[in-house]
C-alpha positions as CSV (number, residue, x, y, z in Angstrom):
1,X,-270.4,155.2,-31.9
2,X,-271.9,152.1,-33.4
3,X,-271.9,148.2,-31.6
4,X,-271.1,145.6,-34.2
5,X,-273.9,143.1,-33.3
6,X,-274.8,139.9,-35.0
7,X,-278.1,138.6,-35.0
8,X,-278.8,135.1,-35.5
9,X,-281.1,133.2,-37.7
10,X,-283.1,131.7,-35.0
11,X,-283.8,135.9,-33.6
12,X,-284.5,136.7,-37.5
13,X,-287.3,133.8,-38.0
14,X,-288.5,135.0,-34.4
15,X,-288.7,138.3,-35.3
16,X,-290.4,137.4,-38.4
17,X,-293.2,135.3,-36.7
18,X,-294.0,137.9,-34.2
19,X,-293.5,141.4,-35.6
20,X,-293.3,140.8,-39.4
21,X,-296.3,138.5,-39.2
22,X,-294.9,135.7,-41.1
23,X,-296.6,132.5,-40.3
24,X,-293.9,130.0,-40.1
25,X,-296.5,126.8,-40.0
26,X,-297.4,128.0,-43.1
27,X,-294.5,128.1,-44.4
28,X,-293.3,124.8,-42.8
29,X,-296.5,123.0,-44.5
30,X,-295.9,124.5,-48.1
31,X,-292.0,123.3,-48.0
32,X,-293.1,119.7,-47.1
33,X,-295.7,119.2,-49.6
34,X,-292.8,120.5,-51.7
35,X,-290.2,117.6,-51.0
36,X,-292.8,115.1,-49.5
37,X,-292.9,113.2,-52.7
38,X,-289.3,113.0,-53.1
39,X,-288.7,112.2,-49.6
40,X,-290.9,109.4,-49.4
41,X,-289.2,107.7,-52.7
42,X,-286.0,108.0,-51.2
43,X,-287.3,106.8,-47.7
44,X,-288.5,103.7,-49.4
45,X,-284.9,103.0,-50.9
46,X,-283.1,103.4,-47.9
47,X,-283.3,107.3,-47.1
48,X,-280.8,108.1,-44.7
49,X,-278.9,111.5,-45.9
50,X,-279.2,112.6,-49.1
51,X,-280.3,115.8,-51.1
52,X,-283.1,116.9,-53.1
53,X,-282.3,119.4,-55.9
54,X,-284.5,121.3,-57.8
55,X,-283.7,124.3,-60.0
56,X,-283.7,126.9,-57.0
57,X,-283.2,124.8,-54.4
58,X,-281.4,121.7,-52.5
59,X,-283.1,120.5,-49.8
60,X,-280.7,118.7,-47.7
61,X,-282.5,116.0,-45.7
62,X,-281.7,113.5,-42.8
63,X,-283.8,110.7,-41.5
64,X,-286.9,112.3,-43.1
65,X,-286.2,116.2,-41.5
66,X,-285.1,118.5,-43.8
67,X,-282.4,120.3,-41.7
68,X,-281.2,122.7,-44.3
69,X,-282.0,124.7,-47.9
70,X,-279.3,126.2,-49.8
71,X,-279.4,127.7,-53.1
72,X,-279.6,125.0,-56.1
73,X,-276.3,125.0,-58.5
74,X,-278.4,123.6,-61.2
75,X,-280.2,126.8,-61.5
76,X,-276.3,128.8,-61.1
77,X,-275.6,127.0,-64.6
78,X,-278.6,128.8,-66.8
């Protein structure tokens, strides 16, 4: 007999830090030097919410914290 059980995002990225040995500062550091420029141009012209897309990746941000990364449709169109 199997349990369907659904494991969240927060227990994957846990799991990862502690028993994968991902470090997530690491990776926290590396995807803000990776929108930092972009978020400090839009910061000075008003910021708020708005999205950064690159060709992998949009990088949704809000007050200056990006909250989410989904895949970029710009790349989809290649």
């Amino acid at each position: 007999m199997t349990l369907d059980v659904t494991v969240s995002d927060h227990a994957v990225l846990r799991w990862l830090e502690r028993e994968g040995g991902l470090d997530v500062e690491a990776v926290r550091r590396a995807l803000a030097a990776s929108v930092g420029r972009a978020v400090a141009a839009a910061d000075r012209v008003g910021g708020g919410r708005y999205r950064i897309v690159t060709d992998t990746s949009t990088f949704v941000v809000v007050s200056g914290v990006v909250v989410t990364v989904l895949p970029s449709r710009r790349g989809a169109r290649r």
